[in-house]
N, C-alpha and C positions, 0 to 999 in steps of 0.2 A: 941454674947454670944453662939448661939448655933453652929456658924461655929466651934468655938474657943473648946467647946465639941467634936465636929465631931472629930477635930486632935486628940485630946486629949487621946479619950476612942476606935476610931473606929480601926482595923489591918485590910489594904486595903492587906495584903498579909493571909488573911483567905477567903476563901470561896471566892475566885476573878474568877474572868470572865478574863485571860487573854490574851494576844499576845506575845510570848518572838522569838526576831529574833536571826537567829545564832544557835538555838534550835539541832542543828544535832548530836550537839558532844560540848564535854569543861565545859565550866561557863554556855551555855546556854540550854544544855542537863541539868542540874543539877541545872538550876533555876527552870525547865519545872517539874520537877519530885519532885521538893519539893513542888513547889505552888500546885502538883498534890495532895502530903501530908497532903496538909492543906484545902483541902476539894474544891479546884481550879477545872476551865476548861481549858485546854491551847490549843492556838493556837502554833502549832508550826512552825515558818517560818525558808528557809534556800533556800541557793540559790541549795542546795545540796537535791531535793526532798528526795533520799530510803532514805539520814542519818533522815531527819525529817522524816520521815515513823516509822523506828527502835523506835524513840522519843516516840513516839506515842503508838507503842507496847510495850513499857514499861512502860506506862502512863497506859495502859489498865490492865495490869499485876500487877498492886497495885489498881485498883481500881478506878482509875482514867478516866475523859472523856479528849479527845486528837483527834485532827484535822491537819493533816499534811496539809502546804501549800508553794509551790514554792513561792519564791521572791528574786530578787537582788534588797536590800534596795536602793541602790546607785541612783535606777533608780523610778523617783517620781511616773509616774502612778503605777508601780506594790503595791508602799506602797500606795497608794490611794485608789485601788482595794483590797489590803489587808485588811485595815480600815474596810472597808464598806463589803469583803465577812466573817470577822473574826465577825462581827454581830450578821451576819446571821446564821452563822456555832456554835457561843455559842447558839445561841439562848435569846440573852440578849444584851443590850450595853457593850461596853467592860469596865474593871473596871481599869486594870493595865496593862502598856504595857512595856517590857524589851530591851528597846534599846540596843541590845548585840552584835550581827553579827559587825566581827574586820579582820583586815588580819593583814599580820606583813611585815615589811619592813626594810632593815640594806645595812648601807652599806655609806662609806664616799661621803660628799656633793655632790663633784664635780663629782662622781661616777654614782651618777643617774640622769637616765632622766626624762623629762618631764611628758615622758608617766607614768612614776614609780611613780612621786608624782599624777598625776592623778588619778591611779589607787587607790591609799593608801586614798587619800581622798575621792574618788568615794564611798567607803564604810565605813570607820573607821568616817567619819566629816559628810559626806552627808546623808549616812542611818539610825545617830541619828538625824541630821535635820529634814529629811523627815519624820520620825517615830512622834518626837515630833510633826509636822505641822499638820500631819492627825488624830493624835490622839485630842490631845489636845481643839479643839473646841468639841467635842462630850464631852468630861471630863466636858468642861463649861456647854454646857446643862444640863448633867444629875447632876450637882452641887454637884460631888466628882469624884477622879482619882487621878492616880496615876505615877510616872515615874520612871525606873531604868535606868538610861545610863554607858554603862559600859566605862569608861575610862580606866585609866593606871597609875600609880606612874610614867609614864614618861614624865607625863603630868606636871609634876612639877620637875622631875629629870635633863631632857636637858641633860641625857647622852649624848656623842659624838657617831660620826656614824649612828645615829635614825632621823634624822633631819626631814624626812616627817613624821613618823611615833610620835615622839617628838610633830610635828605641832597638826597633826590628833587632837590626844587625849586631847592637853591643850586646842582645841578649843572645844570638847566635856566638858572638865571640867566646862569652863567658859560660855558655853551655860547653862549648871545645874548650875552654881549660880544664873545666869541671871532669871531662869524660876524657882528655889525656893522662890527670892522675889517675880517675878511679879505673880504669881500665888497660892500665901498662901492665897489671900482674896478670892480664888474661889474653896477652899476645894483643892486644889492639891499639894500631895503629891511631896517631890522630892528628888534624894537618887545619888547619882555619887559615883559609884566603881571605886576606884586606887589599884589594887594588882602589886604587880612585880609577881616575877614567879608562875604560877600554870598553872600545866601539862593542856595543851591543843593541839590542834592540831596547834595552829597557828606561831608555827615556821614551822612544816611538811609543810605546805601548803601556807607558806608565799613566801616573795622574801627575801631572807639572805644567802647571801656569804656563802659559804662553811664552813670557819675557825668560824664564829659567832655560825652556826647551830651545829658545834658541842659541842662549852664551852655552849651555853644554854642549848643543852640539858643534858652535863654531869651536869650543874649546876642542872636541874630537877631535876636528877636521887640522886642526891646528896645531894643536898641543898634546896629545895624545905619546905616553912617551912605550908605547908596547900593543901589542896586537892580545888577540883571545889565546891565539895559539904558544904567543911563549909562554902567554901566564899559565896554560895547561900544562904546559912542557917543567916549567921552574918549581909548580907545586908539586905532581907527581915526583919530581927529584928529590924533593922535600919530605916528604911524603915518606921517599925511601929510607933517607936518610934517618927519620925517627925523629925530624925537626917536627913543633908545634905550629910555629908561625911560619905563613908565606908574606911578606909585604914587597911586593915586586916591582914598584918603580920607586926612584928617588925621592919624590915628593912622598911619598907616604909611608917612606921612613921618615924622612925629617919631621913629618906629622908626628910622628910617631915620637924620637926623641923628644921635641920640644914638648908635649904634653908630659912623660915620665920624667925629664929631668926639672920642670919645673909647672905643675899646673895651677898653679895660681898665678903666674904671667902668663902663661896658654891663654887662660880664661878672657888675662883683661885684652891680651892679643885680639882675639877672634872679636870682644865687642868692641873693640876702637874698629877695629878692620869694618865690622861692618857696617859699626855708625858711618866711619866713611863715605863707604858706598853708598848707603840708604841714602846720604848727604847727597851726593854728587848726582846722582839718578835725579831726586829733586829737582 
């Protein structure tokens, strides 16, 4: 009875002690400065120390406390070391940690290599692994916590051309189903963001073909139906609420139904769709 209160009435995104990786710039600049909002401490991780610095200074600049910390999640001691110096540096056990830190990846199958799907899973599958692993037994102790892992609408789209990046993320999804059941009887929270587009750096700074880099970003510039900041604002609500899924714009719900209510016309959808295009590009 009184876990079942805990979910109920408790917002682990007020007044949290948290960790948000990726924090430099995007979704996780913009989770870091809302949690900062709502009366939060944030750790800000990034494999990019000044951008988590910057983070930080704007964390201060509202009011906020902010701790800038190097880490390439992909790689387990640094999220180990993080765990345990993000403690320290709240000065608290941590309450909420935002599995966010993503890269991006494009480009047909046979196109890439090895090394590229390595890469794409090194951080986009391994760094919400890892994140969950170190965190997650301290959450049991202290007998509540929380989790954001940021996924993708690709995660259930299987657009063509994305196939590692496609991978990454559905296995981020279905780790967050996995750990909303087995971890509701130990107070913990669990929340999986699937947006499609919102401006962030991670086409700039991904691996995507030239001709990709540029229809997404005119898509940004154009069609973009939400900023970083609400989708931070909508899932932390989410979050509260004890909802599993965030899917925050229109288009990626409707992703979303048409593939659940019917994926086997999904499927032949997306390959007409794209023989189309391939045709038309021709």
């Amino acid at each position: 009875m009184m876990n079942f209160l805990k979910q109920r009435f408790i917002k682990p995104s007020k007044n949290a002690y948290a960790v948000v990786t990726g924090a430099g710039s995007g979704i996780g600049r913009s989770f870091a400065l809302e949690l900062g909002k709502r009366g939060g401490a944030v750790v800000c991780a990034d494999v990019n120390l000044k951008a988590a610095e910057e983070t930080v200074a704007l964390l201060n600049a509202q009011g906020a406390k902010g701790f800038a910390v190097h880490c390439d999640v992909g790689d387990a001691k640094q999220v180990a070391a993080l765990a345990e110096k993000s403690a320290a540096l709240l000065g608290h056990p941590v309450t909420l940690v935002v599995n966010n830190a993503g890269v991006g990846l494009g480009g047909m199958f046979d196109e890439l290599s090895l090394e590229d799907w390595q890469w794409c899973m090194h951080v986009n599958l391994w760094g919400v692994i890892n994140g969950c692993h170190y965190f997650v037994p301290g959450f049991k102790t202290q007998g509540h916590g929380a989790i954001i892992n940021v996924a993708s609408a690709a995660s259930y789209t299987a657009a063509p051309e994305m196939s590692a990046y496609n991978v990454s993320k559905a296995g981020v999804r279905a780790l967050s189903e996995t750990l909303f059941s087995e971890l509701a009887k130990d107070n913990i929270r669990v929340n999986v963001l699937c947006p499609t587009l919102v401006p962030t750096n991670i086409i700039k700074n991904g691996r995507i073909p030239d001709r990709y880099a540029k229809l997404a970003d005119h898509a940004l510039m154009n069609y973009a139906m939400t900023t970083s900041e609400s989708v931070a604002k909508l899932t932390l609500n989410r979050l509260d609420k004890g909802e599993l899924y965030t899917t925050p714009q229109v288009d990626a719900k409707l992703f979303w139904i048409m593939k659940r209510a019917s994926p086997r016309l999904y499927a032949k959808f997306m390959s007409f769709s794209y023989r189309f295009v391939r045709t038309k590009e021709a």
